[in-house]
C-alpha positions as a Markdown table, in Angstrom:
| # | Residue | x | y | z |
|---|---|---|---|---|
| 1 | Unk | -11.8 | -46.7 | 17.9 |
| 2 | Unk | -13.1 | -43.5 | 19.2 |
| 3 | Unk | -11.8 | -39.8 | 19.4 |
| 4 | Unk | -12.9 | -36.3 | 21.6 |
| 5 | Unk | -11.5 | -33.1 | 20.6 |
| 6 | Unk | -10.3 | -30.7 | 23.0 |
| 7 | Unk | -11.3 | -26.6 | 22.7 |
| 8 | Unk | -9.3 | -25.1 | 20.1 |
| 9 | Unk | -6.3 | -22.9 | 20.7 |
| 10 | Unk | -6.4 | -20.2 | 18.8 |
| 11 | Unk | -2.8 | -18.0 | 17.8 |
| 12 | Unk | -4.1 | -15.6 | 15.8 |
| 13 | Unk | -7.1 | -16.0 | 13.1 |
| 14 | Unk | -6.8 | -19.0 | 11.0 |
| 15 | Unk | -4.2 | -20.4 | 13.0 |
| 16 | Unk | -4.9 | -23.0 | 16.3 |
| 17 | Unk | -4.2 | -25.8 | 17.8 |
| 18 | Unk | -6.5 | -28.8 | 19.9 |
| 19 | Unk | -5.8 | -32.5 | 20.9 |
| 20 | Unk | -7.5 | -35.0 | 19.9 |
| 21 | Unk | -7.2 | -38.3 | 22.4 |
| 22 | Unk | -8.0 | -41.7 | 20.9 |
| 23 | Unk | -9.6 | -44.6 | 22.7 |
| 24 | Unk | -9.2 | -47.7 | 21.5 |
| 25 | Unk | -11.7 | -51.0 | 22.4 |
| 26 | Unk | -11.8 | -54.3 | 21.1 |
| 27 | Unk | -14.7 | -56.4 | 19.9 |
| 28 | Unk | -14.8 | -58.0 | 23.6 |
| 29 | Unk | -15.2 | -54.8 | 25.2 |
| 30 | Unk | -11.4 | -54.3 | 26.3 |
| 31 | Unk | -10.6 | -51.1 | 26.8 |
| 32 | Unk | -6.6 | -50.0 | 25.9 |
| 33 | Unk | -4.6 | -49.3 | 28.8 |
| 34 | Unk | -3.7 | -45.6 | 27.9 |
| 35 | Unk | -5.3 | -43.2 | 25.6 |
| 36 | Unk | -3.2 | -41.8 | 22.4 |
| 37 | Unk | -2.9 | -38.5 | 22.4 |
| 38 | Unk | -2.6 | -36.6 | 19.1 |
| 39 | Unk | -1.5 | -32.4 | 18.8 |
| 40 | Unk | -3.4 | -31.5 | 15.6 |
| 41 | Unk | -1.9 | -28.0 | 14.6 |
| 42 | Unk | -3.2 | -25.6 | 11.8 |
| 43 | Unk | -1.4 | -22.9 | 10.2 |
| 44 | Unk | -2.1 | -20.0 | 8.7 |
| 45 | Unk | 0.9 | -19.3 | 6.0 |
| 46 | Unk | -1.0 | -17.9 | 2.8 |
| 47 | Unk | 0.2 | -14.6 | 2.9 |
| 48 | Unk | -2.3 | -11.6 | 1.7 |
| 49 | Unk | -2.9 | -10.6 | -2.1 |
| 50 | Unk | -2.8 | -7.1 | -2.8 |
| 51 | Unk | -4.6 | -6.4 | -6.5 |
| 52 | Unk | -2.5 | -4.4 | -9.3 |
| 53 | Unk | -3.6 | -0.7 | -8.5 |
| 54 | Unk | -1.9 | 1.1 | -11.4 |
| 55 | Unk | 0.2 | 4.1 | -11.5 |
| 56 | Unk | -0.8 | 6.3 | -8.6 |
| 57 | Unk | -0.4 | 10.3 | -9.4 |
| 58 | Unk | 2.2 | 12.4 | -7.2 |
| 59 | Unk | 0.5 | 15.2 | -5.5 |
| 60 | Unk | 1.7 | 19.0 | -7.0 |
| 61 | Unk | 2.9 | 21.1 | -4.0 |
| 62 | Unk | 4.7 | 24.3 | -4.5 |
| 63 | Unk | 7.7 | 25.6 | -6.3 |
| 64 | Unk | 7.6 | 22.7 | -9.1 |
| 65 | Unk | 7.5 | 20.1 | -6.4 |
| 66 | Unk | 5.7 | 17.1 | -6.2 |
| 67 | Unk | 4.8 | 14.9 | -3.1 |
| 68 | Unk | 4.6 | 11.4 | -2.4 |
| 69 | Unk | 1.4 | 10.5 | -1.3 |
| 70 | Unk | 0.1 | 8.1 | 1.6 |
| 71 | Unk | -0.4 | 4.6 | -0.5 |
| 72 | Unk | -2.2 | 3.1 | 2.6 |
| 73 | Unk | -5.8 | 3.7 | 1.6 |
| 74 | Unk | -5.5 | 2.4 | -1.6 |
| 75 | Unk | -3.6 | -0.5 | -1.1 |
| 76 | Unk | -5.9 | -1.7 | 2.1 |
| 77 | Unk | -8.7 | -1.7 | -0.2 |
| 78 | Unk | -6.8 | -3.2 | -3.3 |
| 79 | Unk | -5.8 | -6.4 | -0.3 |
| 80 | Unk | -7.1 | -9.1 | 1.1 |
| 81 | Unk | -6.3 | -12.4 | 3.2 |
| 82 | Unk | -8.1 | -16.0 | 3.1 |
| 83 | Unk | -8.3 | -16.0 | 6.9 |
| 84 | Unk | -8.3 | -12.4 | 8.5 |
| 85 | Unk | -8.7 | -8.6 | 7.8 |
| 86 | Unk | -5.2 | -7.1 | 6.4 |
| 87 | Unk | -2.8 | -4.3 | 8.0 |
| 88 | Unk | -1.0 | -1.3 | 6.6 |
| 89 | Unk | 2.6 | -2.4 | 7.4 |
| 90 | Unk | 5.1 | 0.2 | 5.1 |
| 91 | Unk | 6.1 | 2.0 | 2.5 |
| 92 | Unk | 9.5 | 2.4 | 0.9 |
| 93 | Unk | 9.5 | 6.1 | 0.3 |
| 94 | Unk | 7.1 | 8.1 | 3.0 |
| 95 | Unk | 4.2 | 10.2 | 1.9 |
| 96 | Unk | 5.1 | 13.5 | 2.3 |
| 97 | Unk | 8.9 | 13.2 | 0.6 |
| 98 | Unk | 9.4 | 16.1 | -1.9 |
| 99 | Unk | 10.4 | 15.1 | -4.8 |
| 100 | Unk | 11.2 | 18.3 | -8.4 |
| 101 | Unk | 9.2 | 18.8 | -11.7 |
| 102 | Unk | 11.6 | 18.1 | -14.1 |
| 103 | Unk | 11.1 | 18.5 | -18.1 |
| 104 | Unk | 10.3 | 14.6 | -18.0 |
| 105 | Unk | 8.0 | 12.5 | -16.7 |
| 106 | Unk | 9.6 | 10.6 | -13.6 |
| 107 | Unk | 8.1 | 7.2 | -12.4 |
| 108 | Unk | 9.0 | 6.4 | -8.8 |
| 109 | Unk | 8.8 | 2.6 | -7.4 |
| 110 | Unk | 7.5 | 2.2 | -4.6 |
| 111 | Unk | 7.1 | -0.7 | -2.2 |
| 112 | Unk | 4.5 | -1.3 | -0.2 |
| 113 | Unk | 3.3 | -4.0 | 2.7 |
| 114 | Unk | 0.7 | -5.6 | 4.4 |
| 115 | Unk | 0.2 | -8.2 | 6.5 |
| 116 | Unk | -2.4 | -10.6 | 7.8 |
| 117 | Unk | -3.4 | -11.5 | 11.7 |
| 118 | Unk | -0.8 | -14.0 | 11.5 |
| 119 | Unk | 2.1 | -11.7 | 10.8 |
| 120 | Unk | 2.0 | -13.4 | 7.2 |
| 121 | Unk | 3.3 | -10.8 | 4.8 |
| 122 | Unk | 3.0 | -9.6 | 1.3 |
| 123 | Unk | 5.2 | -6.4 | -0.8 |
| 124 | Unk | 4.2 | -4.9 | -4.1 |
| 125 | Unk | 5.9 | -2.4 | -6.2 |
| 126 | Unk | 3.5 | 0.8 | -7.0 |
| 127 | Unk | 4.4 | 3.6 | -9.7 |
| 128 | Unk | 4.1 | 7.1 | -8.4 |
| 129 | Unk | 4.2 | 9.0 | -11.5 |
| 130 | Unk | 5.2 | 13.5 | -11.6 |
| 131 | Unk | 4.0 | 14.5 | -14.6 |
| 132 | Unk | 6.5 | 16.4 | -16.7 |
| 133 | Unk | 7.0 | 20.3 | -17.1 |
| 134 | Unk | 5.9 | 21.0 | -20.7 |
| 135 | Unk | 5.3 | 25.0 | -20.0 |
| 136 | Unk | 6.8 | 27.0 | -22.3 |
| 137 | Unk | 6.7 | 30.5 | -20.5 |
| 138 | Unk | 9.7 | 32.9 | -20.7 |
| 139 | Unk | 9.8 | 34.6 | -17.3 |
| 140 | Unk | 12.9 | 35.8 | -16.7 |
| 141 | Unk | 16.1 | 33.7 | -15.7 |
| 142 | Unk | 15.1 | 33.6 | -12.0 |
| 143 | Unk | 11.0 | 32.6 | -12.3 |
| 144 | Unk | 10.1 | 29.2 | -12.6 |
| 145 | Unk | 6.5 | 28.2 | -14.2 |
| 146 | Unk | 5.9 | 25.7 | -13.1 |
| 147 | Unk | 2.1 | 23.0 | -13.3 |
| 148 | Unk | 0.0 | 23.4 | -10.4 |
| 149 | Unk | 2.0 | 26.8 | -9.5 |
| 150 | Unk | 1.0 | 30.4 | -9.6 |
| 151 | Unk | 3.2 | 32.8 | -10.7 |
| 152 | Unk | 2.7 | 36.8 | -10.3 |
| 153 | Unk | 3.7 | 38.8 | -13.7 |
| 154 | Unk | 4.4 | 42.6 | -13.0 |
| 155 | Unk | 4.0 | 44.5 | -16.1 |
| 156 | Unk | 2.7 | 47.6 | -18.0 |
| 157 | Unk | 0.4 | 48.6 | -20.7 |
| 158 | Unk | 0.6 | 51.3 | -23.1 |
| 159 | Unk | -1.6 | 52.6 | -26.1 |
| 160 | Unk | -0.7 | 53.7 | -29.5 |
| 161 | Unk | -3.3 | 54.7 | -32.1 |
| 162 | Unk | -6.3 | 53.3 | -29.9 |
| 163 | Unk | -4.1 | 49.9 | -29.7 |
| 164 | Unk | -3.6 | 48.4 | -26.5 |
| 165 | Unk | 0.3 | 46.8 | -25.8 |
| 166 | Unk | 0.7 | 44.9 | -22.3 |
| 167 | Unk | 4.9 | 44.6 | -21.9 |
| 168 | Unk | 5.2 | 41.8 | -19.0 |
């Protein structure tokens, strides 16, 4: 019994295809009267592993806002694939989306994906965390302090018995 392989068929990286025909002769030297042919097919279904990242910080804006930021860096380097480099795919909540300080922390989920050559695909959840707004500033009922912000203070300053006062 013999065998020859034909070039390989590739469908993407990690996944082809080739026949292999089979011959078969017996001890006399008597050939079969047809070859078998056999479709060997190999597939590439291991989908890619992205590593735990941690929380990942919101990014302060303006006006006690936070942004989302662009997870795609992070997770391509956090990723990999047994077979073939790894793609940015999505995420569930788009870099860039505004999101308020509040007076408690707020942990946002969100998904991300990647895939492999092979379409093969892989989701993990990713904590964008805005940190809370602990200032304690009294600046009138319409000012917000806010972390990250800058605020302008109008105010006046007055001396009494070589004592300097600063009314804000």
């Amino acid at each position: 019994v013999s065998y020859r392989d034909s070039d390989k068929v590739y469908t993407c990286e990690g996944s082809y295809s080739f026949k292999r025909v089979w011959r078969v002769v017996d001890a006399c030297g008597n050939v079969s009267l047809s070859d078998s042919v056999q479709t060997i097919t190999v597939s590439d279904t291991s989908r890619p592993v992205i590593i735990n990242i941690g929380e990942q910080p919101a990014n302060a804006h303006k006006n006690c806002e936070y942004i989302i930021p662009s997870l795609k860096a992070v997770i391509l380097a956090a990723s990999s694939d047994n077979c073939s480099a790894v793609t940015w795919v999505s995420q569930s909540i788009d870099s860039g989306t505004v999101y308020p300080q509040t007076n408690s922390i707020q942990n946002i989920a969100v998904t991300v994906k990647v895939k492999d050559a092979c379409g093969n695909q892989q989701t993990k959840n990713v904590t964008v965390v805005i940190p809370a707004n602990n200032l304690s500033v009294n600046a009138g009922s319409d000012k917000a302090i806010c972390l990250g912000a800058t605020s302008t203070l109008m105010g006046n300053a007055s001396s009494t018995a070589g004592i300097q006062y600063y009314n804000w």
